[in-house]
MILUMKE-564376 format. One record per residue: residue in three letters; x, y negated, z of N, C-alpha, C in turn. Coordinates in steps of 0.001 Angstrom, whole numbers, plus 500000, padded with zeros to 6 digits. Atoms other than C-alpha are relative to their C-alpha. Example, Ala and Ser with C-alpha at 12.3 -4.5 7.8 and 13.67 -1.06 7.14 Angstrom:
+------+--------+--------+--------+--------+--------+--------+--------+--------+--------+
! resn !    n_u !    n_v !    n_w !   ca_u !   ca_v !   ca_w !    c_u !    c_v !    c_w !
+------+--------+--------+--------+--------+--------+--------+--------+--------+--------+
!  ALA ! 500890 ! 501190 ! 500000 ! 512300 ! 504500 ! 507800 ! 500900 ! 498800 ! 500000 !
!  SER ! 499180 ! 501190 ! 499940 ! 513670 ! 501060 ! 507140 ! 499230 ! 498910 ! 500730 !
+------+--------+--------+--------+--------+--------+--------+--------+--------+--------+
//
This chain:
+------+--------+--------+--------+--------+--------+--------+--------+--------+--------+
! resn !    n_u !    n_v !    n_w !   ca_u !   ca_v !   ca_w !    c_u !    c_v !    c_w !
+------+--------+--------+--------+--------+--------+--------+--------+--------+--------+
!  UNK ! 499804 ! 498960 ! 500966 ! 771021 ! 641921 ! 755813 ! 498916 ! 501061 ! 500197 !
!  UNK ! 501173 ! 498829 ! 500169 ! 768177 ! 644608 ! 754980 ! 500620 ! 501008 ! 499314 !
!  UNK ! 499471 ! 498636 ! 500355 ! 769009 ! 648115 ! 755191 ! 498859 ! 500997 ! 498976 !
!  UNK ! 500718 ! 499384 ! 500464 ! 767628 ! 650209 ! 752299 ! 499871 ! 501422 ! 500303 !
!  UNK ! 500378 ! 498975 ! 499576 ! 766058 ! 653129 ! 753126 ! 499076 ! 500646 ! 499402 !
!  UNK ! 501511 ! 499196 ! 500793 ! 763765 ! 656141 ! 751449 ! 498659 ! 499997 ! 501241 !
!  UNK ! 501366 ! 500223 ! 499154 ! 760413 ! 655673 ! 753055 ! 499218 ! 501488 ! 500208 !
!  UNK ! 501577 ! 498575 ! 500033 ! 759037 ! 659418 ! 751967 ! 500900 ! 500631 ! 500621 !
!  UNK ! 499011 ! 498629 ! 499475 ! 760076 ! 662537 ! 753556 ! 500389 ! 500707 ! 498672 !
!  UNK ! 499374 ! 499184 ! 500737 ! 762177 ! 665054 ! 752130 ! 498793 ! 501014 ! 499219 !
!  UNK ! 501082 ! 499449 ! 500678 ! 760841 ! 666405 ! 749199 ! 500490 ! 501504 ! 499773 !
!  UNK ! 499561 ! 498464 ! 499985 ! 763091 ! 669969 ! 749138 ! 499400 ! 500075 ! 501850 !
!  UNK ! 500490 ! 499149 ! 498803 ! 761721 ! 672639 ! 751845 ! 501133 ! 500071 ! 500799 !
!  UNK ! 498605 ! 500206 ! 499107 ! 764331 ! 672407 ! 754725 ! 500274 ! 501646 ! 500412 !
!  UNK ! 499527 ! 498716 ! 499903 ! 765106 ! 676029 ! 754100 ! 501826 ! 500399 ! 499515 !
!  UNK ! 498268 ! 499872 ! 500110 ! 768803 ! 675281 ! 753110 ! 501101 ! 500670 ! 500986 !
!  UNK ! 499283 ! 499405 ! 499041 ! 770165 ! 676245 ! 756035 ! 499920 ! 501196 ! 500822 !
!  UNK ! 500480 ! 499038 ! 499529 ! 768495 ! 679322 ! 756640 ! 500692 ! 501115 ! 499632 !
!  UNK ! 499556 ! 499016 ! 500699 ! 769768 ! 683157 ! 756518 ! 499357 ! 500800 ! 498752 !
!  UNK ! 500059 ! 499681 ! 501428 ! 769741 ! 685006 ! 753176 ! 498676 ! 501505 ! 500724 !
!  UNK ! 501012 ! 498875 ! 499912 ! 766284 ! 687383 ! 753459 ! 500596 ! 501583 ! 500027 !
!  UNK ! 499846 ! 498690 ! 500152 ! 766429 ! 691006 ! 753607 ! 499973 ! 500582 ! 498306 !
!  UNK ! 500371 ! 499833 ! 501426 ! 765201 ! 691105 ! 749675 ! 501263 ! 499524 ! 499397 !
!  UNK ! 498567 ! 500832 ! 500854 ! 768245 ! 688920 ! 748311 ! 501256 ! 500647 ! 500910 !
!  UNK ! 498987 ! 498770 ! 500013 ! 770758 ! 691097 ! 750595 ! 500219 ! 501110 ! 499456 !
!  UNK ! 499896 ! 498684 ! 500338 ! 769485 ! 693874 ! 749215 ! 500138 ! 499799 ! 498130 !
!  UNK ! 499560 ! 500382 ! 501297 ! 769623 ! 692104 ! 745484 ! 501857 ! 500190 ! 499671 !
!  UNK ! 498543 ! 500044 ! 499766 ! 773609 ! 691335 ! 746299 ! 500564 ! 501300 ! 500147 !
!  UNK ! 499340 ! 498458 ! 499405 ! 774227 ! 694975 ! 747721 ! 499837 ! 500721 ! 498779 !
!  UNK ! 500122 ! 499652 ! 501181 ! 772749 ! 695764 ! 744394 ! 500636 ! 499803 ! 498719 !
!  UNK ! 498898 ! 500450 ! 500923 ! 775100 ! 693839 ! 741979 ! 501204 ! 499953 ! 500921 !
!  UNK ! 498385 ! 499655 ! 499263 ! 778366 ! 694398 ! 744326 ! 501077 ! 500503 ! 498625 !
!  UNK ! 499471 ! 498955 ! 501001 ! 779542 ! 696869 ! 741737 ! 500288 ! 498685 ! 499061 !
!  UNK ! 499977 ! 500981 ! 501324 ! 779017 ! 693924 ! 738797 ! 501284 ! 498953 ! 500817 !
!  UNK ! 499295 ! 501181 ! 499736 ! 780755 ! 691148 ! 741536 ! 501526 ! 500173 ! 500275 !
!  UNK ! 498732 ! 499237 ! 499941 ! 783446 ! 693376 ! 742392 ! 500751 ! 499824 ! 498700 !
!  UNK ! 499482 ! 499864 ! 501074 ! 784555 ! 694094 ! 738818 ! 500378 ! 498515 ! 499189 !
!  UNK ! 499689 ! 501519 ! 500687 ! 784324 ! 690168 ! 737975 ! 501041 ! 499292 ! 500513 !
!  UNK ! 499200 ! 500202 ! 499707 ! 786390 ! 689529 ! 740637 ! 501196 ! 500591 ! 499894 !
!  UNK ! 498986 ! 499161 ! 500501 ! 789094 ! 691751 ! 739679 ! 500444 ! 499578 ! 498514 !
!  UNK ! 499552 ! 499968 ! 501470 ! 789102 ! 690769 ! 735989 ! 500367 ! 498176 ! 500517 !
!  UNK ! 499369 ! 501163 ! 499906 ! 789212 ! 686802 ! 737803 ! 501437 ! 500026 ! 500369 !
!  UNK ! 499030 ! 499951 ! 499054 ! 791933 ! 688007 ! 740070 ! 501539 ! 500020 ! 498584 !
!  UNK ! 498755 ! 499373 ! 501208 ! 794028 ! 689800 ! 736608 ! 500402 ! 498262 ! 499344 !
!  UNK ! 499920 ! 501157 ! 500392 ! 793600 ! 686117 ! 735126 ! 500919 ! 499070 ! 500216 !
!  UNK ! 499074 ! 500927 ! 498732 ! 794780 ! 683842 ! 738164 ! 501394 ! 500796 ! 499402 !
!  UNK ! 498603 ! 499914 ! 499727 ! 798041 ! 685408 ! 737737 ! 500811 ! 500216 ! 498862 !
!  UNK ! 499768 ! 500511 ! 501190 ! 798411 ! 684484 ! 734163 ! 500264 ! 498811 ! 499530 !
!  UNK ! 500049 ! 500933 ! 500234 ! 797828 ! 681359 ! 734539 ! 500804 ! 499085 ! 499817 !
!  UNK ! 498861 ! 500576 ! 500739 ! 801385 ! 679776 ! 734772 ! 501107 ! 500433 ! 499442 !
!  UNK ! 498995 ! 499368 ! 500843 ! 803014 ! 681968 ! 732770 ! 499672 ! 500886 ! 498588 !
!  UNK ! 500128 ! 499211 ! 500829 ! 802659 ! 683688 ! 729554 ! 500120 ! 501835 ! 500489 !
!  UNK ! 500672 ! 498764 ! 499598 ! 801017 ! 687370 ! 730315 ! 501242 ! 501077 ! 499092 !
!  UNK ! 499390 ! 498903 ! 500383 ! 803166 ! 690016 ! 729961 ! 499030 ! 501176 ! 499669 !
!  UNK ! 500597 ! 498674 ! 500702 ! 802219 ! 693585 ! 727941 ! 499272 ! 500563 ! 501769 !
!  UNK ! 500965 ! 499657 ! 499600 ! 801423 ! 694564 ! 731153 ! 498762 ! 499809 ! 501118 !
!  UNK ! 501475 ! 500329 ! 499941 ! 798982 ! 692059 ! 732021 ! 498919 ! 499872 ! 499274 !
!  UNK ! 500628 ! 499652 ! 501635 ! 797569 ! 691922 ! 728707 ! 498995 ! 501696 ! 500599 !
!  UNK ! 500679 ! 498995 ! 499713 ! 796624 ! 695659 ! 730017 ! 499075 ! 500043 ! 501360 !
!  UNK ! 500727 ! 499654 ! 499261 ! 795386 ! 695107 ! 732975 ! 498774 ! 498527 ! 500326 !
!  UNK ! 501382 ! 500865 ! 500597 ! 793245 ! 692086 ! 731818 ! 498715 ! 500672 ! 498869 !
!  UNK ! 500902 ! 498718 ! 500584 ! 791557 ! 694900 ! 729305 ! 499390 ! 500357 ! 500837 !
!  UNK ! 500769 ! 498994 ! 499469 ! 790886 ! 697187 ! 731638 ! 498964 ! 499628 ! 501052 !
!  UNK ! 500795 ! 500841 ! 498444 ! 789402 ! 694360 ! 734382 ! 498773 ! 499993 ! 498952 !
!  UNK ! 500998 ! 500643 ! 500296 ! 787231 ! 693421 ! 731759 ! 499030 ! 501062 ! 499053 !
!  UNK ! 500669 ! 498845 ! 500274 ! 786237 ! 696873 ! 730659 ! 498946 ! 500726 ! 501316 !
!  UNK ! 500277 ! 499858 ! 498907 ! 785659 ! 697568 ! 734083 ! 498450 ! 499293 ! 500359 !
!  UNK ! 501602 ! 500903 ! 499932 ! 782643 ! 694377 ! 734199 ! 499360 ! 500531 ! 498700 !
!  UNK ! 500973 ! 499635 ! 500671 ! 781041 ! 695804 ! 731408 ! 499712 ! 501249 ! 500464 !
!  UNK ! 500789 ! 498425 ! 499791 ! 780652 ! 699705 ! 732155 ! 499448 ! 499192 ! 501496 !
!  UNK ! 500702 ! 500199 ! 498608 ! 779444 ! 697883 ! 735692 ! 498620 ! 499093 ! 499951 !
!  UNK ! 501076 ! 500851 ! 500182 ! 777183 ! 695600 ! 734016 ! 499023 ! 500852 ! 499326 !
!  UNK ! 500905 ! 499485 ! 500108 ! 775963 ! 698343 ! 732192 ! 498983 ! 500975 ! 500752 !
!  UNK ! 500994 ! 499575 ! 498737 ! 775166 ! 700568 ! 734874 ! 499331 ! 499853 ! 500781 !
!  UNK ! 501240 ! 500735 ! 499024 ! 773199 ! 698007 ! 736855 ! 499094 ! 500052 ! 498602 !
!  UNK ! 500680 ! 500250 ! 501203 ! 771603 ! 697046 ! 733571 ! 498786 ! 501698 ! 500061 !
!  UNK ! 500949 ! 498922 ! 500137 ! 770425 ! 701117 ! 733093 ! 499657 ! 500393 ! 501405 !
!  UNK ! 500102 ! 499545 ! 499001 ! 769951 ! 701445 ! 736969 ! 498926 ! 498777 ! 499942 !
!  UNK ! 501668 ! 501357 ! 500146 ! 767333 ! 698207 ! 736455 ! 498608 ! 500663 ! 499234 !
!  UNK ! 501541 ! 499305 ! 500920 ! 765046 ! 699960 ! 733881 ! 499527 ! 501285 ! 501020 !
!  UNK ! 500730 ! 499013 ! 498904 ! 764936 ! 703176 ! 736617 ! 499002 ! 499417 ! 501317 !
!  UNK ! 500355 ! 500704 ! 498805 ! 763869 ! 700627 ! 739460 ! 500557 ! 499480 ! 500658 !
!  UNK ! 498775 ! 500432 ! 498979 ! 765761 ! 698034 ! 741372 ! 498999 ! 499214 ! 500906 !
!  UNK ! 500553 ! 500100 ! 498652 ! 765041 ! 696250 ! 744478 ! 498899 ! 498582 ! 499875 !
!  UNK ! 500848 ! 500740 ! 499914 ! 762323 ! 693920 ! 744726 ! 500420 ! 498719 ! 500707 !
!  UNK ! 499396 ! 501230 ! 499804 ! 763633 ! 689687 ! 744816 ! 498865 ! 499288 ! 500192 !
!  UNK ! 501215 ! 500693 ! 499868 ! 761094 ! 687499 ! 746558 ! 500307 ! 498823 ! 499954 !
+------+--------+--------+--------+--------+--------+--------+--------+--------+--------+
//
């Protein structure tokens, strides 16, 4: 029996397993605010899911998802002032 095998080396950079740069922490530390608010409007969701949403999840699925926009916009107008440099 003949074992098949790739003959070339790996063609991705074996940087997979490496820690996240100083530039892309400081990207993340920068959208927090946006990941925060997404998770909060996922969280309002999840607990909809096997049951028909009461009035006052209905409200606090609004306000999660009012919440990711004024946060998306404030990164958004905090981007045109200067944000952090992603290498």
């Amino acid at each position: 029996m003949k074992h098949i095998a790739a003959v070339q080396t790996l063609v991705t950079a074996p940087d997979f397993d490496r820690e996240p740069t100083a530039a892309e922490l400081d990207a993340i530390e920068w959208e927090m605010p946006v990941i925060t608010a997404e998770l909060e409007l996922l969280d309002a969701q999840i607990t909809t899911l096997d049951r028909a949403p009461s009035p006052l999840d209905v409200r606090r699925i609004r306000r999660a998802r009012r919440r990711v926009l004024v946060a998306r916009r404030e990164l958004t107008n905090r981007g045109v002032t200067g944000s952090p440099e992603v290498a």
